[in-house]
C-alpha positions as CSV (number, residue, x, y, z in Angstrom):
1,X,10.5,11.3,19.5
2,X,8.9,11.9,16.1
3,X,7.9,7.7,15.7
4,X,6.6,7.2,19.2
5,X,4.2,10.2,19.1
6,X,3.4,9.2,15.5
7,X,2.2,5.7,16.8
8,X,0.8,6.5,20.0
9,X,-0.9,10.4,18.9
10,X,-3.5,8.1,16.7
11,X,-4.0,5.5,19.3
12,X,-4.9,7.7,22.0
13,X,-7.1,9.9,19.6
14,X,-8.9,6.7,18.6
15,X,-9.6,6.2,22.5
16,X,-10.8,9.8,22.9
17,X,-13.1,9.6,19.6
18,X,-14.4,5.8,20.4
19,X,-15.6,7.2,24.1
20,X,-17.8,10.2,22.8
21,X,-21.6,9.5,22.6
22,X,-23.0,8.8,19.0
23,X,-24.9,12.5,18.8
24,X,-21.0,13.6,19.0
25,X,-20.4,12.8,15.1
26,X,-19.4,16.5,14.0
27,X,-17.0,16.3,17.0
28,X,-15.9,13.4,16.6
29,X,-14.9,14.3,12.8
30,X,-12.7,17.6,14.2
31,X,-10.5,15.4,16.6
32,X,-9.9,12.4,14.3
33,X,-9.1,15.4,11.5
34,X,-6.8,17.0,14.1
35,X,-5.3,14.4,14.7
36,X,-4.3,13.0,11.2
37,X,-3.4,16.5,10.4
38,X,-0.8,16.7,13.3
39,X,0.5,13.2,12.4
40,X,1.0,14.6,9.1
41,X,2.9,17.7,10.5
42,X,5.4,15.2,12.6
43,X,6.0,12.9,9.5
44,X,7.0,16.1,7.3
45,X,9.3,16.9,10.0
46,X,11.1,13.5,10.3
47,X,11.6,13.6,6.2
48,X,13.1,16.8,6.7
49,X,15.3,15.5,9.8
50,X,15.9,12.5,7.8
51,X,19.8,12.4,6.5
52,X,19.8,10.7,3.3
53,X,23.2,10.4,3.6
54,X,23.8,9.6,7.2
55,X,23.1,6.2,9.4
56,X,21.1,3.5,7.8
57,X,18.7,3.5,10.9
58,X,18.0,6.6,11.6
59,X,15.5,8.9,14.4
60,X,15.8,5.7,16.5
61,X,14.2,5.2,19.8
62,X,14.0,2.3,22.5
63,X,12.3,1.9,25.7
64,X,12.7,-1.4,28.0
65,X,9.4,-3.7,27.6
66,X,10.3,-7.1,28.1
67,X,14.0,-7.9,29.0
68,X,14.1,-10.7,29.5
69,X,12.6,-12.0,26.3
70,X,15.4,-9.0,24.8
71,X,12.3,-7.0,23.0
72,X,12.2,-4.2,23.6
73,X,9.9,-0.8,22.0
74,X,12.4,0.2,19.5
75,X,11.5,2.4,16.4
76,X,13.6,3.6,13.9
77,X,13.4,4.4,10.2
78,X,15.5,4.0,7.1
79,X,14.4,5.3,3.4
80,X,12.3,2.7,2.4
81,X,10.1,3.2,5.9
82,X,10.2,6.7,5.2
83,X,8.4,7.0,2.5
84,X,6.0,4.6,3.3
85,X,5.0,6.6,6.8
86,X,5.3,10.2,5.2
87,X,2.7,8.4,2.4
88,X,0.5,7.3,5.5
89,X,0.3,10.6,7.0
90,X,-0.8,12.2,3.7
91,X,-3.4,9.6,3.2
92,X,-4.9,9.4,6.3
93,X,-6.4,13.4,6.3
94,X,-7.3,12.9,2.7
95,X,-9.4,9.8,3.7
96,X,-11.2,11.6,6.9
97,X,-12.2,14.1,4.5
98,X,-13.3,12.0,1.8
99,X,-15.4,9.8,4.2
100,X,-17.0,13.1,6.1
101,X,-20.3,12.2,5.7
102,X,-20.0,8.2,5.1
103,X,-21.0,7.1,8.7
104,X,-24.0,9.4,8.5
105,X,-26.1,7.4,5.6
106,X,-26.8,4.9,7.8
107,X,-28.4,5.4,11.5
108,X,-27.9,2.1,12.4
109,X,-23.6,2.9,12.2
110,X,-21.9,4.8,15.1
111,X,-20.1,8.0,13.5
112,X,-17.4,8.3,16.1
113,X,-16.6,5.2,16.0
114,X,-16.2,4.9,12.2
115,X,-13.3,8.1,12.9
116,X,-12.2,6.0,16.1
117,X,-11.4,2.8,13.9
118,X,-9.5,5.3,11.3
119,X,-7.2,6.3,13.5
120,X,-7.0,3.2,15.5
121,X,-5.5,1.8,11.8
122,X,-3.6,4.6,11.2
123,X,-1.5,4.0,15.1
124,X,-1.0,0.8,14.1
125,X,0.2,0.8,10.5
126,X,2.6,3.7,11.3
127,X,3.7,1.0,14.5
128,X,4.2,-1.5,11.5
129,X,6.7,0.4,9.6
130,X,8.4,2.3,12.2
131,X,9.1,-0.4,14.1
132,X,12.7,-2.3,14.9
133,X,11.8,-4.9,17.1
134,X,10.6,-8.2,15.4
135,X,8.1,-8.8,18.3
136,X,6.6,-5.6,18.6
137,X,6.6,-5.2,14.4
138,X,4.4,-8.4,14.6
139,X,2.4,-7.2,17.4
140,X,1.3,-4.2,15.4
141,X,0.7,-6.4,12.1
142,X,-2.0,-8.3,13.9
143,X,-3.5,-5.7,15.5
144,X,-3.4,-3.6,12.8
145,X,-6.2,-6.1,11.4
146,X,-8.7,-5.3,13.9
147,X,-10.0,-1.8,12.6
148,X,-9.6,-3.0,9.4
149,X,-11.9,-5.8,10.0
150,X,-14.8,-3.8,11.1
151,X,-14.4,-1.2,8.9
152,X,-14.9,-3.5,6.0
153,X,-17.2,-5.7,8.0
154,X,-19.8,-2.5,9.5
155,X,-19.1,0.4,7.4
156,X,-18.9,-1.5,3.6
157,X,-21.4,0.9,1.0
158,X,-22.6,-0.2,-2.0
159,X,-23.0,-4.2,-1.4
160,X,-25.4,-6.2,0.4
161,X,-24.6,-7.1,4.8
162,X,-23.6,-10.7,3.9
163,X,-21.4,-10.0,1.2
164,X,-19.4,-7.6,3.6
165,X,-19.3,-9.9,6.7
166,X,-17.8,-12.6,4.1
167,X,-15.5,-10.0,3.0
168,X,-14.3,-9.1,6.2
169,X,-14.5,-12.2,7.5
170,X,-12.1,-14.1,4.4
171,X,-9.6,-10.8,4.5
172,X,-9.2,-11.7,8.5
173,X,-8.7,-15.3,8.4
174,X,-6.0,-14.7,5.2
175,X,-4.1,-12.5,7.0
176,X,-4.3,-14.2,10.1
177,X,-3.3,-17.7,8.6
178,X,0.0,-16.0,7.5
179,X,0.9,-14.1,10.4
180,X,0.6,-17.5,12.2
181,X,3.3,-18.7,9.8
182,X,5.1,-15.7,10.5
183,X,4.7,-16.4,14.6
184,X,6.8,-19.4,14.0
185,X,9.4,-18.2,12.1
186,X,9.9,-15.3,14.8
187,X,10.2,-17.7,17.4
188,X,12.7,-19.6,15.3
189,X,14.2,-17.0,14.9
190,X,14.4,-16.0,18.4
191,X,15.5,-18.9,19.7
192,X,18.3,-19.5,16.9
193,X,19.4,-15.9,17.1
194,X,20.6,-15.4,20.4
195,X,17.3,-15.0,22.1
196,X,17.0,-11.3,21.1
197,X,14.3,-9.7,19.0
198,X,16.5,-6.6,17.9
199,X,16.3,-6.3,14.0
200,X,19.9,-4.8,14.3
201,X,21.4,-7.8,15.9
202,X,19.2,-10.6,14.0
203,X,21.0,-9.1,10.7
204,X,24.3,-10.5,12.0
205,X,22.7,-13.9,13.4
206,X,24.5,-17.0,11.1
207,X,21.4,-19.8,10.7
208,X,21.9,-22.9,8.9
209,X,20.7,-23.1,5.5
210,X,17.8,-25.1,6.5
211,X,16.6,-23.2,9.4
212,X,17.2,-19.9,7.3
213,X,14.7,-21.9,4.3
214,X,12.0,-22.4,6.5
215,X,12.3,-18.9,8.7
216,X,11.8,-17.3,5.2
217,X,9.2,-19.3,3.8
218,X,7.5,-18.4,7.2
219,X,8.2,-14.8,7.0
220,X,7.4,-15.0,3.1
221,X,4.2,-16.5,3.1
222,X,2.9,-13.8,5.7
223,X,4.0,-11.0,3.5
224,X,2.8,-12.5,0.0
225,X,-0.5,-13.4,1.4
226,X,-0.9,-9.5,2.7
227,X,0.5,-8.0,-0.5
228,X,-1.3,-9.8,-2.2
229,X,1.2,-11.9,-4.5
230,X,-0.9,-14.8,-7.1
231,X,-2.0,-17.2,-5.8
232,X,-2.9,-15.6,-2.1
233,X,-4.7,-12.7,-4.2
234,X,-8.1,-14.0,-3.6
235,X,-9.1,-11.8,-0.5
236,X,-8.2,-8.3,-2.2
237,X,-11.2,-8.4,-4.9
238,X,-13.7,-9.1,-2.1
239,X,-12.3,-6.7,0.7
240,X,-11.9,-4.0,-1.6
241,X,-15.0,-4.3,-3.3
242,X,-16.8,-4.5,0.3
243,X,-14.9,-2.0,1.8
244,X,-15.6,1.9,1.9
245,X,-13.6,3.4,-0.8
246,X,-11.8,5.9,1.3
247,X,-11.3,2.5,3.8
248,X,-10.2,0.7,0.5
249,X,-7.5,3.5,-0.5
250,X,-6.0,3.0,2.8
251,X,-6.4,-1.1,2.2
252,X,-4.7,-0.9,-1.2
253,X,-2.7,2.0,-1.4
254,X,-1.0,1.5,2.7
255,X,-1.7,-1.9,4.5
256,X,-0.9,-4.1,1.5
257,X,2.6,-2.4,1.2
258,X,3.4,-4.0,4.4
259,X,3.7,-7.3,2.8
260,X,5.9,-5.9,0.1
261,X,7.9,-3.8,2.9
262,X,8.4,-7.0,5.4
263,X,10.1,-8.7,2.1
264,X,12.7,-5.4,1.8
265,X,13.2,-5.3,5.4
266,X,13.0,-9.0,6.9
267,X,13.3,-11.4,4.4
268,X,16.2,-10.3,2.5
269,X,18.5,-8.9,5.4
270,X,17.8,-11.7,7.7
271,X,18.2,-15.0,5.3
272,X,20.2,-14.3,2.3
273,X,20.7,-17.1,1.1
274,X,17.1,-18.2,1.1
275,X,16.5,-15.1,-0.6
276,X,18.6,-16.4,-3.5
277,X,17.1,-19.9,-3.0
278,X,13.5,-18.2,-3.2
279,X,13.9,-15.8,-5.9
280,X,13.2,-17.6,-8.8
281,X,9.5,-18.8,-7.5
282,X,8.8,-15.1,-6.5
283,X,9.5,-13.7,-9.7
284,X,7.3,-16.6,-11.2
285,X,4.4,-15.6,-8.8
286,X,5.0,-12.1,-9.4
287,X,5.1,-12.2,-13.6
288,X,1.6,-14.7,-13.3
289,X,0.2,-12.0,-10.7
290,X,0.8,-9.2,-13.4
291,X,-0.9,-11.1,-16.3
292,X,-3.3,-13.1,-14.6
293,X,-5.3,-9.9,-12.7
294,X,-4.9,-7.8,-15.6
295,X,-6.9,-10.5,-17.8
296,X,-9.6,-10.8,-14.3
297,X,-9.2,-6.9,-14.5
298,X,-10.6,-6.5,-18.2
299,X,-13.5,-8.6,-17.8
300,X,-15.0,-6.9,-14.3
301,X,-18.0,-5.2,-13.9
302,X,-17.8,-3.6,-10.9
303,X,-15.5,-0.7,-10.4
304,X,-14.0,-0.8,-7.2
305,X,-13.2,-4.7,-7.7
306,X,-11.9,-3.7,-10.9
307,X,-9.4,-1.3,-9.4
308,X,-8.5,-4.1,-6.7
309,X,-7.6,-6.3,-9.4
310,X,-5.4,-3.7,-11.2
311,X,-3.4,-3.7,-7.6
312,X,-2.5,-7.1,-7.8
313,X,-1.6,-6.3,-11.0
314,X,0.9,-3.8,-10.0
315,X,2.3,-5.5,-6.8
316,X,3.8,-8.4,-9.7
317,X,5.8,-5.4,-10.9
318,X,6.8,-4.8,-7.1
319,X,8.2,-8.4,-6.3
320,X,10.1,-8.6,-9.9
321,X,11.5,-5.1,-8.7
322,X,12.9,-6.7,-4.9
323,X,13.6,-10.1,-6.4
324,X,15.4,-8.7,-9.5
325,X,18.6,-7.8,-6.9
326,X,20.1,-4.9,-8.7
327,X,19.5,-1.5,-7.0
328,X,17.6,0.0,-10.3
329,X,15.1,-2.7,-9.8
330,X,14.8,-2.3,-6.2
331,X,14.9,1.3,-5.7
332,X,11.8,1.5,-8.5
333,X,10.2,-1.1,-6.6
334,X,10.5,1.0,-3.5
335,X,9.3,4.0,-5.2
336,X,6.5,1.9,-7.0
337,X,5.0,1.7,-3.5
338,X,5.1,5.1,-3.0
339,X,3.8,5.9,-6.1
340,X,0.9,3.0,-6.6
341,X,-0.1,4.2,-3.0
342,X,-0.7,8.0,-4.5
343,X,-2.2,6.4,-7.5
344,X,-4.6,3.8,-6.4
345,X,-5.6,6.0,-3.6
346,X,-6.9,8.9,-5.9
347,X,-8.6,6.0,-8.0
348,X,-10.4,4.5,-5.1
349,X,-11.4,7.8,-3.8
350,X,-12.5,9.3,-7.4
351,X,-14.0,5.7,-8.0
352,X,-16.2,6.1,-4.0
353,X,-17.1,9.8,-5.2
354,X,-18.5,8.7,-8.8
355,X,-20.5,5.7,-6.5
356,X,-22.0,8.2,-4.0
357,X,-23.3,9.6,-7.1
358,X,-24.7,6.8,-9.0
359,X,-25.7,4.5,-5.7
360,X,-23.8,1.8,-7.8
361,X,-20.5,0.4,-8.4
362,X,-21.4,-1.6,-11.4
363,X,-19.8,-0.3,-14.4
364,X,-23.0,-1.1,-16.8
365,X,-24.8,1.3,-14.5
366,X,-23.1,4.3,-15.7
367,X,-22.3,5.4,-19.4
368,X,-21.6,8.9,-20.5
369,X,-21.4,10.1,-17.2
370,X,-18.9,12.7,-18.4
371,X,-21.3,14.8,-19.9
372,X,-23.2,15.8,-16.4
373,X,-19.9,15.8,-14.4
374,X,-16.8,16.5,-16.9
375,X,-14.6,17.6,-14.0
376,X,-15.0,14.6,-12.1
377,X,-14.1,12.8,-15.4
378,X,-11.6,14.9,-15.6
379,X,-10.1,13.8,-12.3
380,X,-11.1,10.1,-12.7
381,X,-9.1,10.1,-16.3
382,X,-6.2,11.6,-14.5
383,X,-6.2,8.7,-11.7
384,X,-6.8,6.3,-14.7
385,X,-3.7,7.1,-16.6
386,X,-1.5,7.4,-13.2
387,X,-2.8,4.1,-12.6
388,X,-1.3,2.8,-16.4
389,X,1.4,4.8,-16.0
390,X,1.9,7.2,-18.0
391,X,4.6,9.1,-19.2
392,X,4.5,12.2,-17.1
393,X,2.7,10.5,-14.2
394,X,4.9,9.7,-11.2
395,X,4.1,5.7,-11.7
396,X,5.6,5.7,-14.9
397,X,9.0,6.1,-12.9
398,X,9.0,3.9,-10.6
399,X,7.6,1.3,-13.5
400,X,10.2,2.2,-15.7
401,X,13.3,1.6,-12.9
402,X,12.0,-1.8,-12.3
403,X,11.7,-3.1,-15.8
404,X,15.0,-1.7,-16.8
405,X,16.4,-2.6,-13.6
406,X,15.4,-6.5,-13.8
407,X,16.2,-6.5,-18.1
408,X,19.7,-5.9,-17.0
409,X,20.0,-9.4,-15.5
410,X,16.7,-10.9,-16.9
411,X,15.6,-10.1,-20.2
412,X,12.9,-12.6,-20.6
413,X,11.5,-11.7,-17.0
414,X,11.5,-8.0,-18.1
415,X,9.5,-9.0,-21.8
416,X,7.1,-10.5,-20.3
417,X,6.2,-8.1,-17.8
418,X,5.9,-5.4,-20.5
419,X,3.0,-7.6,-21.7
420,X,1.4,-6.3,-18.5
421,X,1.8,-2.1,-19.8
422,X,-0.4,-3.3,-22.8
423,X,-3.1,-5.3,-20.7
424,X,-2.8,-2.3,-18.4
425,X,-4.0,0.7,-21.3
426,X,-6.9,-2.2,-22.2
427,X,-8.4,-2.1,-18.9
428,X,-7.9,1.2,-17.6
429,X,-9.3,2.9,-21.2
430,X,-12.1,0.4,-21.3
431,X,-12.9,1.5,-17.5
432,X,-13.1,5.0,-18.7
433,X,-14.9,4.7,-21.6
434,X,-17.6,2.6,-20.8
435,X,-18.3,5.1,-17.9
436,X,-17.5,8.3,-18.5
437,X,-17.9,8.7,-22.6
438,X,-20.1,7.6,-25.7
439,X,-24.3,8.0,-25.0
440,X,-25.6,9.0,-22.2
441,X,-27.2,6.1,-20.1
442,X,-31.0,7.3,-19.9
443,X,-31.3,5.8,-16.7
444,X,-28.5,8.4,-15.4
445,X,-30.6,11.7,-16.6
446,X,-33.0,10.9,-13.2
447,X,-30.0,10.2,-11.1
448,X,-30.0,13.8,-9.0
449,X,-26.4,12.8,-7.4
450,X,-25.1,13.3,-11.1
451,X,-26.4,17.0,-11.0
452,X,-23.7,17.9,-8.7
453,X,-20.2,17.9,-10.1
454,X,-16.6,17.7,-8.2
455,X,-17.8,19.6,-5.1
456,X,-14.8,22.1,-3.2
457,X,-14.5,18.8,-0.6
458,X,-13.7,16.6,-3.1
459,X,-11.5,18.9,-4.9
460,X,-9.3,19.2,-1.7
461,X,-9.0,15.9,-1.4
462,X,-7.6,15.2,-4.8
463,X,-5.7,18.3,-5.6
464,X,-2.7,17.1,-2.9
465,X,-2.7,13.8,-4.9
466,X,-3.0,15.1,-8.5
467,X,0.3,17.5,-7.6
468,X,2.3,14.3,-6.3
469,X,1.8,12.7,-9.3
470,X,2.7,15.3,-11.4
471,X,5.6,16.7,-9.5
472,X,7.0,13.3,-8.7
473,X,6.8,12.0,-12.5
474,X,8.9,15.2,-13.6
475,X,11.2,15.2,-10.5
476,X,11.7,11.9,-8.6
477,X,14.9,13.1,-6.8
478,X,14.1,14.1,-3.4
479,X,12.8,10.4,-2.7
480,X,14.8,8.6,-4.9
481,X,17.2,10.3,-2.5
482,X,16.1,9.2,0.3
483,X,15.8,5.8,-1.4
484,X,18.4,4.8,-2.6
485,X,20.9,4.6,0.4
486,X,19.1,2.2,2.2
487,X,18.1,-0.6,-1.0
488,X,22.1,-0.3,-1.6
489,X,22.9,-1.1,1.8
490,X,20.3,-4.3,1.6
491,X,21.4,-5.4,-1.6
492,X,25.1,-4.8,-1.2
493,X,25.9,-5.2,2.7
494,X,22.9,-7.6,3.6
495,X,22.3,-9.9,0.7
496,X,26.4,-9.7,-0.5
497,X,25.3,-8.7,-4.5
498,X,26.4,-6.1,-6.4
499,X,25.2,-4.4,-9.8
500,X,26.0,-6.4,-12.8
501,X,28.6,-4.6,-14.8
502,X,28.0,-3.3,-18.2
503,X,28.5,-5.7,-21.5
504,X,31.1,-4.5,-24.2
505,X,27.5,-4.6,-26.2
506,X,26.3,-2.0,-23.6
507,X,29.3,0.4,-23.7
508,X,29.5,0.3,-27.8
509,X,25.6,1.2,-27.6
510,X,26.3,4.1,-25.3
511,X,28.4,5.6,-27.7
């Protein structure tokens, strides 16, 4: 029962929060925190019910919904799912917190239902990724649009009304254009598959090798364009810079792992062969992605685009991970979207914290703000070198696996994405220095927000985050655990590929 109550627990608090009256804001804060809190409490308990060793599909449920279409409310969960809902119940809290008083600087914008949308898109990303039916897991990837929408669209700080409503309105019609490609290739899908939407019994469908193209290139376009993989990118920069930065956290570092997660879970189980076919032009778009928004990231101005840019960034080291086909690769990829979701979020929520402050996201605007709030500069240079990945850092893990992972089988793949480490320290550092060190902008000394350093709110939302990075870039196991079992079984079982083995060069190096 833990996935069903983690799905429907948010929904129904969203429906509670939405229907109190707008003077109810302090309440409406307590149940939406509540809430997340408990959903938190149920997806520690599934890890810890989790077997890592036991059935690839595991806490499984299924209730009848439509039988005679054979869909069906399943949920299940294997490692790579895992991960990604115990990372969503961690976030969500985290994010209520950190947006406490958001709503509130702005009359005009309901506070309950700010915490009502929040929770609405928590129900619906946890539906996404726990999820085993192909109908209902596109159900919940549509819907999971709507709060998301308005949040960017009614609730975006720090940028003009028009600039948001474009925002929201080009992240909406992106996302929607690929899950419309994504409708077809389900229905394909259904209809070639033995008219059955159970993801179980679609792994052992046969389709020919041109109806398994196209069902991919349908499911794969949906997914890169909600990642986002070059050349679909362009919708992340604006949302994110739009969006409230505890809103863009959960953007970033949650919904655009979805796309990356569909790849892992439908594309390469379901057609293998266009997998293989494919690979090659995903690891293109994934080594252009790496270089091209770390070059956009150097020369931005305003933070939180900046950071957005930096995500793209990462997500090329994601797809080489999946497309590279060895389990090193894949496993870091998997744990890259753990650990980029810990990472970004912290920067995003550091970065929304340091805008408060200033009542400006533009990177010009600030300048030696370290010397009237060192610990928040402490904390932002922490989130800045997770986000580089540091040695130390959980990020540098995950980073690590995948470029070792993919050299084995592509060295020229793997050199080129190293370029991206180096572009990487040059943005991040820059980011840092030109905010937090050197003079002292004058125009900061009359800014009384920068009077105020990291406040005991603030510091409980990015003490959970700072310990995740630390303990997980000393001591990886316990997920790589849980990871590991369920890439092998889709690299191995579904997709028929196995490790290369190690060159005579290799063992003579070894000894």
């Amino acid at each position: 029962m833990y996935l069903s109550i983690m799905t429907v627990a948010p929904l129904i608090g969203a429906i509670v929060v939405g229907c109190l009256p707008r003077t109810q804001g302090k309440l409406a804060k307590l149940i939406a925190l509540v809430v997340s809190l408990g959903v938190l409490g149920l997806a520690i308990a599934a890890w810890f019910a989790f077997q890592p060793g036991g059935a690839r599909m595991q806490l499984t449920e299924t209730y009848k919904w439509i039988p005679a279409w054979g869909a069906s409310f399943s949920f299940g969960t294997d490692g790579i799912a895992l991960v990604m809902l115990a990372l969503i119940g961690l976030l969500v809290p985290l994010v209520i917190i950190a947006s406490w008083n958001h709503a509130e600087q702005d009359e005009r914008r309901s506070v309950p239902a700010f915490f009502a949308l929040l929770l609405f898109l928590e129900g619906s990303m946890i539906g996404v990724f726990a999820a085993t039916d192909v109908l209902l897991f596109y159900l919940f990837f549509e819907i999971m649009l709507v709060p998301m929408y308005f949040l960017i669209g009614s609730y975006g700080a720090d940028v003009p009304q028009k600039q948001r409503q474009y925002a929201a309105v080009k992240f909406f019609l992106y996302s929607l254009v690929g899950g419309l490609f994504m409708l077809a290739a389900v229905i394909g899908m259904w209809v070639l598959g033995g008219r059955t939407f159970d993801w179980q019994t679609l792994t052992n469908a046969e389709f020919t090798q041109s109806a398994g193209r196209w069902m991919f290139l349908g499911f794969f376009l949906a997914f890169a364009i909600k990642a986002p993989f070059f050349p679909f990118h362009t919708w992340l920069p604006d949302a994110g810079g739009a969006a409230p930065a505890g809103v863009a956290a959960l953007l970033v570092g949650v919904m655009d792992k979805v796309g990356t997660f569909g790849i892992l879970r439908y594309c390469l189980p379901l057609f293998p062969e266009a997998s293989h076919y494919f690979a090659p032009l995903a690891i293109t778009l994934s080594l252009v992605g790496i270089l091209y928004a770390a070059l956009l990231a150097i020369g931005q101005n305003d933070l939180k685009r900046l950071v957005a840019y930096t995500s793209i960034a990462h997500f090329g080291f994601i797809g080489i991970g999946v497309f590279a086909f060895t389990t090193q690769a894949a496993t870091g990829a998997v744990l890259y979207m753990l650990n980029h979701g810990l990472a970004t979020g912290l920067l995003f929520l550091v970065v929304g914290m340091l805008v408060n402050r200033r009542g400006s996201a533009a990177i010009s605007d600030f300048g030696g703000a370290g010397k009237l709030v060192p610990v928040l500069a402490g904390v932002f240079f922490v989130a800045g070198m997770a986000s580089l990945a540091l040695p130390g850092l959980a990020p540098f893990v995950s980073e690590f696996l995948v470029l070792l992972g993919t050299f084995t089988v592509n060295k020229t793949v793997a050199v080129i994405a190293t370029a991206g480490i180096i572009l990487a320290a040059a943005y991040v550092l820059w980011m840092i220095q030109r905010t937090m060190h050197g003079k002292l902008n004058p125009s900061l000394e009359g800014v009384s927000g920068l009077r105020k350093d990291l406040t005991g709110r603030e510091a409980l939302v990015v003490a959970p985050l700072i310990a995740l990075l630390l303990v997980l870039g000393f001591y990886p196991k316990p997920v790589l655990d849980v990871i590991n079992p369920a890439v092998t079984h889709t690299l191995q079982t579904d997709l028929g590929v196995q490790d290369p083995a190690p060159t005579n060069a290799d063992l003579e190096a070894g000894k």
